[in-house]
C-alpha positions in Angstrom: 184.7 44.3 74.9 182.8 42.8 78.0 180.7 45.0 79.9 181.8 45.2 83.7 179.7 43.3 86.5 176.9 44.8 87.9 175.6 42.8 91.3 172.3 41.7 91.2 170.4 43.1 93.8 166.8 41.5 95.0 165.3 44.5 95.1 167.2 47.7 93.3 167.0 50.9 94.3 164.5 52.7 90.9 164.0 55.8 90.3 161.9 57.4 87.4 162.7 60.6 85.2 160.0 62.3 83.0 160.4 65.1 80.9 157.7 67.5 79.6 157.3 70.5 77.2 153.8 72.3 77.5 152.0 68.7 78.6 149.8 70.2 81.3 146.7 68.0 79.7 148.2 64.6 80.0 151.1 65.0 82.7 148.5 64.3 85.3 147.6 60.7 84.0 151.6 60.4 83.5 152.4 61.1 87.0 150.1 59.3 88.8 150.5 56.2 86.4 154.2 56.3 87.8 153.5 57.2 91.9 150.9 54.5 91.8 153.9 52.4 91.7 155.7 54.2 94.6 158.8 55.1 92.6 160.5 58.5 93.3 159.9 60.6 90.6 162.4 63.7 88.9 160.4 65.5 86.3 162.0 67.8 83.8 160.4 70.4 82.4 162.6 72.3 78.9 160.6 76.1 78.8 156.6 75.1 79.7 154.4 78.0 79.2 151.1 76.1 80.3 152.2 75.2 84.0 153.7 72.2 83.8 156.3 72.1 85.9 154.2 73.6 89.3 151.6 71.0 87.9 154.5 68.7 89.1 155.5 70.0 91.7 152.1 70.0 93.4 151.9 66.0 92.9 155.3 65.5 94.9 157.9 65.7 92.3 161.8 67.1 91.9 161.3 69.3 89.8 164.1 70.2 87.2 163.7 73.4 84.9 166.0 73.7 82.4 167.1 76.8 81.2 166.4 78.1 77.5 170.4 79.2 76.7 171.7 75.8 75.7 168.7 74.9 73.9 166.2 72.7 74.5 166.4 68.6 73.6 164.7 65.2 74.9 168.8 64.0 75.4 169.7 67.2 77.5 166.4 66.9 79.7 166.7 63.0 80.1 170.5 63.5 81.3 170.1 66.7 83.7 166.6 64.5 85.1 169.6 61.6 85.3 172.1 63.9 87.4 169.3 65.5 89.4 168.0 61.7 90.4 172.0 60.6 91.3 172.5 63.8 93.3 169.4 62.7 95.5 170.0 59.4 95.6 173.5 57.9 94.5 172.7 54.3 95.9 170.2 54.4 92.2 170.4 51.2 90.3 168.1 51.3 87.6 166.5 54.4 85.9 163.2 54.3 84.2 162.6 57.8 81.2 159.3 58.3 80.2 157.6 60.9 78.3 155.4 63.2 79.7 152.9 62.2 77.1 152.9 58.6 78.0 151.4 56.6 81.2 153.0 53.2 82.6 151.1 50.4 82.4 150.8 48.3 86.1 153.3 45.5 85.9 155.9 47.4 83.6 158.5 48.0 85.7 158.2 44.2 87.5 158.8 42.4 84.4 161.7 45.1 83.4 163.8 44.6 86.2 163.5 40.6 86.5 165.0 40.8 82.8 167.8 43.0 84.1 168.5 41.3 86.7 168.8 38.2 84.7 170.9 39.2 82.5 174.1 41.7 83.5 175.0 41.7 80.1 171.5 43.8 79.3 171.9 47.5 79.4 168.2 48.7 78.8 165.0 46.9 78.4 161.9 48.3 76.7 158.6 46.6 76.4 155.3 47.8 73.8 154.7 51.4 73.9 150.9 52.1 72.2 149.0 54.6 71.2 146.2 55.4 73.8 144.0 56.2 70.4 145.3 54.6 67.7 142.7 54.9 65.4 141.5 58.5 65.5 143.8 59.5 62.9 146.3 57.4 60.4 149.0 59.3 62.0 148.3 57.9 65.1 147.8 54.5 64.0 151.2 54.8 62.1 152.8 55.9 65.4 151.0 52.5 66.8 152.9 50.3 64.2 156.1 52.3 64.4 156.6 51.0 68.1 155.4 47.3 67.6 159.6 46.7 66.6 161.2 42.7 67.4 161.5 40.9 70.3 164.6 40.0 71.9 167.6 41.5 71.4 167.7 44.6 69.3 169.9 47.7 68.3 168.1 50.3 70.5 165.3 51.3 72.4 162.7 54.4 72.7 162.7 57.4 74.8 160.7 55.0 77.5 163.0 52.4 78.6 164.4 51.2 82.0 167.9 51.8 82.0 170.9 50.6 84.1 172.2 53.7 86.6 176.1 52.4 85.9 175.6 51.9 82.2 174.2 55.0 81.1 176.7 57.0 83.3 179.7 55.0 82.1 179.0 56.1 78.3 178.3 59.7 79.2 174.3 59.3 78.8 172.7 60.8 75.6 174.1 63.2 73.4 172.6 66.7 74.6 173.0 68.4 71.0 170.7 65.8 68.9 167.3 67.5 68.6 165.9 63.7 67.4 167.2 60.4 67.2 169.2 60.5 70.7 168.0 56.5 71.9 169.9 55.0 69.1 172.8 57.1 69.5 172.7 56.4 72.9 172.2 52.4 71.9 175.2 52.5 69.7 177.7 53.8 72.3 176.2 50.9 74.9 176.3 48.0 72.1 180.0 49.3 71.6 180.5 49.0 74.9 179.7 45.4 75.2 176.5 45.8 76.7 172.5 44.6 74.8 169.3 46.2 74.7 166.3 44.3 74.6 163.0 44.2 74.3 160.3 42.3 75.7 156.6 41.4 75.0 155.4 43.1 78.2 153.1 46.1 78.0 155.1 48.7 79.0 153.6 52.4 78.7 150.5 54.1 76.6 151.7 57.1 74.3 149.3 60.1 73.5 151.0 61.3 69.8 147.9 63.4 69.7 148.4 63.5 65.8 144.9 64.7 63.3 146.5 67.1 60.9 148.5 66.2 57.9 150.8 69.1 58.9 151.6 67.5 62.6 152.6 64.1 60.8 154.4 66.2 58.3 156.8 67.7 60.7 157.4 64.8 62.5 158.7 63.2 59.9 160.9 65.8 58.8 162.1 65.8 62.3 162.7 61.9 61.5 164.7 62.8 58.5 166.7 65.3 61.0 167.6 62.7 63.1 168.8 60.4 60.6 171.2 62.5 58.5 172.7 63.6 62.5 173.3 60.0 62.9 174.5 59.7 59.5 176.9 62.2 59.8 178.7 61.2 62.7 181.9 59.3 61.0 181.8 56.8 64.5 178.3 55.1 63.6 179.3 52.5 61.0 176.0 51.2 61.0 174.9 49.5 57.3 171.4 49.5 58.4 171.5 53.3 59.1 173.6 53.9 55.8 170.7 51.9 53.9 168.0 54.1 55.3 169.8 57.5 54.6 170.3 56.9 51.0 167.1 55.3 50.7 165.5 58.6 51.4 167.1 60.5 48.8 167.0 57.7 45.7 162.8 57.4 46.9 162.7 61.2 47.4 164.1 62.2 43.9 161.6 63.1 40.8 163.1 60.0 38.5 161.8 57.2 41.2 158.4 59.1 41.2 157.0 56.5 38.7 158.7 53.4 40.8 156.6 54.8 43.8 153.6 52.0 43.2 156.2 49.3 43.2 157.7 50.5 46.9 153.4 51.1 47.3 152.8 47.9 46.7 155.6 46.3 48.8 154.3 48.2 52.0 150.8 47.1 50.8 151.3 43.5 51.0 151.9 44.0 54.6 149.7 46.6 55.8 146.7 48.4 53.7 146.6 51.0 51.3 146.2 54.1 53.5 149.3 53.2 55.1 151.3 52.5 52.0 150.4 55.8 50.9 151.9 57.4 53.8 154.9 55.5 53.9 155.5 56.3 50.4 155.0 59.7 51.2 157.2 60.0 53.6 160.1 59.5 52.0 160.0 63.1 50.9 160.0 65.1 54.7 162.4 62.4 55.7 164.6 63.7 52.9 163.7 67.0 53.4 164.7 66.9 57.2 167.9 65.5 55.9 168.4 67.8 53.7 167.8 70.8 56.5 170.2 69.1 59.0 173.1 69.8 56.5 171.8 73.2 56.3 171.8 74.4 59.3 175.2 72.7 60.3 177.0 75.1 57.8 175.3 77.4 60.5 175.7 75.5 63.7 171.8 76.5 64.2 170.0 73.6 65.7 166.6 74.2 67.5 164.0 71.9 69.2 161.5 70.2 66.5 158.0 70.3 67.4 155.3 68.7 65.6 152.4 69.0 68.4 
């Protein structure tokens, strides 16, 4: 299925959405990483209790404040920040979402759109997201190799990309009910459509995971686990690669692979070093944890926001 034509305009009209959850320390550097550029900004705040969202509203943003009843998700804020940017401005071509914990790096969103707009079959374009401290912690220096993903095309992007207005609206943006793992299941519904997502060697924004407890990178992957037995479940996403990792996490995670654990050690090790093998072996048992809680608490249709900061 072709994706249908989108003009290409010399100069688009942009406009920027950020969302937030108690990120009063580094919403600052966020914001005025993204005015700097002159781009009109909606920030979205989902229950703040440390002043966020006046925070924002003092440096010149719209300000959207969600309300608690519906739950709070990264999908539901990115989606209401989406509506509240159209309503302003319905001539909006391109979006770019970023996180409230991240800053854009000068010359991001030049080398974005000239890849858009040379391509109308491209849907979303993300460049390299870093860690602003990468090696304060191994959690943050895993976060650092967890972005660095392939060039070119690829299946989906991160919760920073610059989007096109007409192709997230024509899918129905992201799903509002996925606590985690909302970009590819927004990527999925685009690639069906007929559009791509790429990504391209350009910096593009610096991400504060703000991770130095074992707990923190604990949680997170749990919430990682989450994400991926949502995915899993949902009988549309036919996806091998997906499939592959789901069951990977349980055959890893169960006590009779325990002694094949310094083979899949030693695999990671070749490519990395032996702090980081450890924790990717590790991992395996939040990720199947999280899993395991996501088909929990559907029996219970009792799904609530994951925080590991």
């Amino acid at each position: 299925m072709s994706p249908p034509p989108t003009p290409s305009l010399p100069s688009p009209a942009l406009g920027v959405v950020v969302i937030g959850r108690n990120e009063a320390a580094r919403l600052p550097g966020c914001l005025a990483s993204i005015i700097a550029h002159g781009y009109p900004i909606i920030y979205v705040d989902s229950g703040s209790t440390d002043g966020s969202a006046d925070l924002a509203r003092a440096m010149g943003c719209s300000i959207v404040e969600l309300a608690p009843e519906h739950g709070f998700t990264a999908a539901r804020a990115r989606n209401a920040g989406f509506a509240r940017l159209r309503s302003l401005d319905p001539a909006v071509v391109l979006v770019q979402f970023i996180d409230g914990d991240c800053e854009m790096v000068d010359g991001w969103p030049t080398a974005a759109i000239a890849t858009l707009l040379g391509n109308p079959r491209i849907a979303a374009v993300c460049g390299r997201r870093r860690e602003r401290h990468p090696h304060s912690s191994p959690y943050n220096r895993l976060c650092d190799l967890e972005w660095n993903t392939s060039l070119g095309e690829t299946h989906s992007c991160g919760g920073d990309a610059l989007v096109r207005a007409d192709a997230f609206a024509a899918v129905g943006g992201f799903c509002p009910s996925l606590i985690a793992g909302e970009e590819p299941e927004l990527c999925f519904r685009l690639r069906q459509a007929g559009w791509t997502i790429h990504r391209i060697a350009d910096e593009m924004t610096l991400h504060d995971a703000a991770m130095d407890r074992f707990g923190q990178w604990w949680k997170r992957n749990r919430r990682n686990g989450h994400a991926i037995a949502q995915a899993f479940s949902d009988p549309a996403r036919d996806d091998p690669g997906l499939r592959r990792t789901f069951i990977s996490n349980i055959v890893w995670a169960l006590p009779l692979a325990w002694p094949l654990w310094p083979l899949l050690w030693w695999r990671i090790f070749q490519r990395h070093d032996a702090q980081t093998a450890n924790l990717m072996v590790l991992a395996k048992l939040p990720h199947f944890l999280g899993q395991l809680a996501y088909f929990m608490k559907a029996k219970k249709n009792n799904f609530k926001i994951i925080e590991y900061k």
